[in-house]
C-alpha positions as CSV (number, residue, x, y, z in Angstrom):
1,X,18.5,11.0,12.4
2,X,18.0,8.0,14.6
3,X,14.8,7.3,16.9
4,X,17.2,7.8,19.6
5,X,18.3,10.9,18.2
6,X,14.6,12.0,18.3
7,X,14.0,11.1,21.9
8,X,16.5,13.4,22.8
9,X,14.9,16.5,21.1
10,X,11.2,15.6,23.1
11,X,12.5,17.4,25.8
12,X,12.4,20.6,24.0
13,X,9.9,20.2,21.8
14,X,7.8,17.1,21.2
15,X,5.5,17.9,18.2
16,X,6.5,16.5,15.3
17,X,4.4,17.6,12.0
18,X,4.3,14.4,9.3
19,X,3.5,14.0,5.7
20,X,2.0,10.7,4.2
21,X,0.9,9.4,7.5
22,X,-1.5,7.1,5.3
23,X,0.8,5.1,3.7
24,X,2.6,1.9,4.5
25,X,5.9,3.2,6.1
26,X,4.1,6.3,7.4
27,X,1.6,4.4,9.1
28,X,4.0,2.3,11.3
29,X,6.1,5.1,11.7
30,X,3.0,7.1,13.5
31,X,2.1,3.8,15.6
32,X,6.2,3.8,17.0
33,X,6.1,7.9,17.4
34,X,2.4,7.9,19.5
35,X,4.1,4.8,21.5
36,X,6.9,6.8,22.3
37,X,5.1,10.0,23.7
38,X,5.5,12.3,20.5
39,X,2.5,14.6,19.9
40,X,1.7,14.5,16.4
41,X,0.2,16.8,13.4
42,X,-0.7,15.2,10.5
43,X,-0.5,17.1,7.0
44,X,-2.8,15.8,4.8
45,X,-4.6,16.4,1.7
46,X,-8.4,17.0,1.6
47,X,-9.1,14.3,0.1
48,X,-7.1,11.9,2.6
49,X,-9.1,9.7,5.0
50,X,-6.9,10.4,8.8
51,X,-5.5,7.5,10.7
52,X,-7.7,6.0,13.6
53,X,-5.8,7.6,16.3
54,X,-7.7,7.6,19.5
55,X,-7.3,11.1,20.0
56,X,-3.3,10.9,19.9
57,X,-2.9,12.8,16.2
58,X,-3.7,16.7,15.0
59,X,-4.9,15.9,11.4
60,X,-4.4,19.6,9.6
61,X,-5.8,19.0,5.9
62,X,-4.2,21.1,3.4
63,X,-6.0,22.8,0.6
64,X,-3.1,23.3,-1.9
65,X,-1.8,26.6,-1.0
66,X,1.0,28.1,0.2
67,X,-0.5,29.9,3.0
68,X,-2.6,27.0,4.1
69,X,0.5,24.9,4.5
70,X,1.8,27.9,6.7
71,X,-0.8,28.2,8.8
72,X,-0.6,24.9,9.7
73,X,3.2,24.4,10.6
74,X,2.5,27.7,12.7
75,X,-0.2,25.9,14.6
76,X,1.8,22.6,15.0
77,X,5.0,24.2,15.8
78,X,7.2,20.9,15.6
79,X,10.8,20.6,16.3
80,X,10.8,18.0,13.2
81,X,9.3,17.7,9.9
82,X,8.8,14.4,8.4
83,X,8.2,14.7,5.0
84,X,7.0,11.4,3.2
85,X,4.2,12.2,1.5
86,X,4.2,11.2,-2.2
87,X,2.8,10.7,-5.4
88,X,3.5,7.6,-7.0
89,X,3.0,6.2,-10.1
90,X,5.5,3.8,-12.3
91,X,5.0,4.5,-15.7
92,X,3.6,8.1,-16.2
93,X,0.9,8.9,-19.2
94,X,0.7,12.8,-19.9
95,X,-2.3,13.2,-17.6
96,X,-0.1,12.2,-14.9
97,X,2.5,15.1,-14.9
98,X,0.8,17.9,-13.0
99,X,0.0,15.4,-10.1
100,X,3.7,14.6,-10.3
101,X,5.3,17.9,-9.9
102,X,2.3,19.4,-7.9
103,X,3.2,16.6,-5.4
104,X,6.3,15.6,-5.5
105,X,8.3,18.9,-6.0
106,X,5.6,21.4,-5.2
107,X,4.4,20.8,-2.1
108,X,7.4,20.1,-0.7
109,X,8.5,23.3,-1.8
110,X,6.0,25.1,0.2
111,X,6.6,22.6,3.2
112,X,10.7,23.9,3.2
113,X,9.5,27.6,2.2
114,X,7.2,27.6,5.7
115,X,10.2,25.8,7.5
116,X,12.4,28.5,6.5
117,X,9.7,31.0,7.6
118,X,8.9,29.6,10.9
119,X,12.4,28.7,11.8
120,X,12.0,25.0,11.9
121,X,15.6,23.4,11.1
122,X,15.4,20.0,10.9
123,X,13.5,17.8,8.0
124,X,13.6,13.8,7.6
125,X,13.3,13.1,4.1
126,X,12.3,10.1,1.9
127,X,13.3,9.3,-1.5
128,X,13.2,6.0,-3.4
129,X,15.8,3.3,-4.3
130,X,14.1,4.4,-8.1
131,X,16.5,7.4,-8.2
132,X,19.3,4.9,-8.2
133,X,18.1,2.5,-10.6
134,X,21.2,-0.5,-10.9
135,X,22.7,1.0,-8.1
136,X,23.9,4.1,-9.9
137,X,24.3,7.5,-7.6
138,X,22.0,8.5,-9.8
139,X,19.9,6.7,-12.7
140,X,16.1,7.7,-12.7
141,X,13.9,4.6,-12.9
142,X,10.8,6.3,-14.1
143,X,9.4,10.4,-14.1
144,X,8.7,9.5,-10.5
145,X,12.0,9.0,-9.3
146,X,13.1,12.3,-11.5
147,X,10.5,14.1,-9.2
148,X,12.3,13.0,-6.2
149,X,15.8,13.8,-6.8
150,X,14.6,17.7,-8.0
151,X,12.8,17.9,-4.9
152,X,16.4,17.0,-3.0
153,X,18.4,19.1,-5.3
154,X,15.9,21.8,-3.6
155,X,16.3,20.3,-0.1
156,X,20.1,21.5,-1.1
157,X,19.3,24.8,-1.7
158,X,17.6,25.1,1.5
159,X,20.2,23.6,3.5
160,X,22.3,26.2,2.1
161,X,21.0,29.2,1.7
162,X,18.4,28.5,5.2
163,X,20.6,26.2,7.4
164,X,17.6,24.1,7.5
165,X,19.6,20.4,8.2
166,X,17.8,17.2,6.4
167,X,18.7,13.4,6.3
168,X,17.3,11.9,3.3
169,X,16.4,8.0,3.6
């Protein structure tokens, strides 16, 4: 889905709930959407510190749960969901696994689980150029990138089974 295709959709509906608005590409990606008129709800964890946003952002922090994740994408209503929240880490140590699936496969369940619930259709997904290590279709880099290609074999299921329609970058 192209920024142009977005534009389009404002005229319905121009909320648009995001994941990893703190990061590099998610912090850019807010500045163009607020420049552009979108009205946007941040999902973040409690522990996250919210973009300076001038009053332009919803920051909704999420505890963990299910229904917490819920409540929010009821509240924010968006046409779109973003999704590029992430856990990273290159070289995993046993300690590291929980935080891996928790985040990486888990949440996003719950994110597509609330879609499907509150009958939101489209999802903008990003992966890594890990899960294609030597530019295989598929050749996991690292746990990480193993994370992210279960969470789009799920995306699959949903798209399915839910008609919910995702783009995967």
């Amino acid at each position: 889905m192209t920024l142009r295709a977005l534009l389009k959709y404002r005229k319905m509906n121009n909320k648009i709930l995001i994941t990893g608005s703190n990061g590099f590409i998610g912090h850019h990606l807010v500045k163009t959407l607020i420049s552009k008129g979108f009205e946007l709800h941040c999902l973040l964890r409690e522990t996250s510190t919210p973009l300076a946003n001038g009053g332009k952002i919803t920051n909704h922090y999420y505890d963990g749960s299910y229904e917490d994740i819920n409540r929010i994408v009821k509240i924010s209503r968006p046409f779109i969901v973003i999704h590029l929240a992430t856990y990273f880490i290159n070289e995993h140590e046993p300690t590291d696994i929980e935080n891996l699936i928790q985040s990486n496969i888990m949440f996003g369940v719950q994110l597509l689980e609330s879609m499907k619930e509150n009958k939101i259709k489209l999802l903008l997904n990003f992966g890594t150029m890990w899960q294609h290590f030597n530019n295989n279709s598929y050749e996991p880099k690292n746990l990480y990138s193993a994370t992210k290609q279960s969470f789009i074999d799920i995306i699959y299921y949903y798209t399915l089974v839910n008609n919910i329609n995702c783009l995967t970058l």
